[in-house]
N, C-alpha and C positions, 0 to 999 in steps of 0.2 A: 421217593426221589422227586418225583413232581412238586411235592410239598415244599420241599427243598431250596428246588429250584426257583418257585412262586414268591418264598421268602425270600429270598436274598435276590429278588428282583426289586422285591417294593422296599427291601432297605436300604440297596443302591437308588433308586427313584428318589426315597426323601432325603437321603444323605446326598444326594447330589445336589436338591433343590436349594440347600442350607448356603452352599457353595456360589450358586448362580445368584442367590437374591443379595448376598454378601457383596458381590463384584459388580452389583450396581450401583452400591452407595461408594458416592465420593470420598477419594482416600482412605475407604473402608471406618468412617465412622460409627459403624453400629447399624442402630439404627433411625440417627438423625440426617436429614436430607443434604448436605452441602454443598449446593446449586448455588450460582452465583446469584445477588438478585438484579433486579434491573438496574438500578443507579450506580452499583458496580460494573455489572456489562457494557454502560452506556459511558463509563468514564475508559474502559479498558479498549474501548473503539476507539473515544477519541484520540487514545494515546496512541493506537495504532495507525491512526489515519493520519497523524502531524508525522510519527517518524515514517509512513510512505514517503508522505510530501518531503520530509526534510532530505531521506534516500534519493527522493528523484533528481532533487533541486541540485545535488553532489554531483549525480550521473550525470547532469548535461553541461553543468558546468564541465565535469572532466570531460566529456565528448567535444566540448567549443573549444579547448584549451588542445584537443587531437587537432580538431580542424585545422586549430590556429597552427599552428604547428606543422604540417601541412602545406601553407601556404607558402610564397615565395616573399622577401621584404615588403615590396612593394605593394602587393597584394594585402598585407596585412595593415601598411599604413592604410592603404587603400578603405580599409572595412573599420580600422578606428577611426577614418575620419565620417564616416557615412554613419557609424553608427555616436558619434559627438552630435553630429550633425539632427541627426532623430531624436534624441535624445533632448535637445534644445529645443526645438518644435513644441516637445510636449502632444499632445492630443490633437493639433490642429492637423496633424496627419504627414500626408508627400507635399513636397516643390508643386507647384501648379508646374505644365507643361511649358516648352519655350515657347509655341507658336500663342498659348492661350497668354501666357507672359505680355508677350510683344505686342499683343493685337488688342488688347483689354483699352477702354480708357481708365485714364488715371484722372 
């Protein structure tokens, strides 16, 4: 009985192992590896990281377009003019202040 039971312990043991080394190969190929390789994983990032970027760029748009929406007339001309306004500046930044305006020589 013990005999028995010692067999049919170690032929479940290796009949199980058949099973686990199998479910580690990718898509169950056998036994060739099919791991992605680098220059794959490195193109599969960046595709992933433009369409984050390009998800995000959607979201806030539709979050400004809540905002907008939101507002009352006025208030809306109000922030297309401010933001015309920035927008023509370019990089030289804000308005200098009134009092530095007024006080400066010219």
């Amino acid at each position: 009985m013990k005999f028995l039971l010692r067999s049919l312990l170690v032929l479940a043991l290796f009949g199980g192992s058949s099973y686990s080394a199998r479910a580690q190969d990718a898509e169950g190929s056998g036994g060739s590896s099919a791991g992605v390789s680098k220059k794959q994983f490195e193109k599969q990032e960046a595709k992933k990281s433009r369409k984050d970027k390009k998800e995000l760029r959607k979201k806030e748009k539709r979050d400004y377009k809540m905002h907008l929406k939101h507002q009352d007339k006025a208030t809306r001309k109000r922030m297309k003019r401010n933001k015309r306004e920035a927008g023509n500046r370019g990089q030289a930044g804000q308005r200098q202040g009134f009092f530095q305006r007024l006080f400066t020589k010219h």
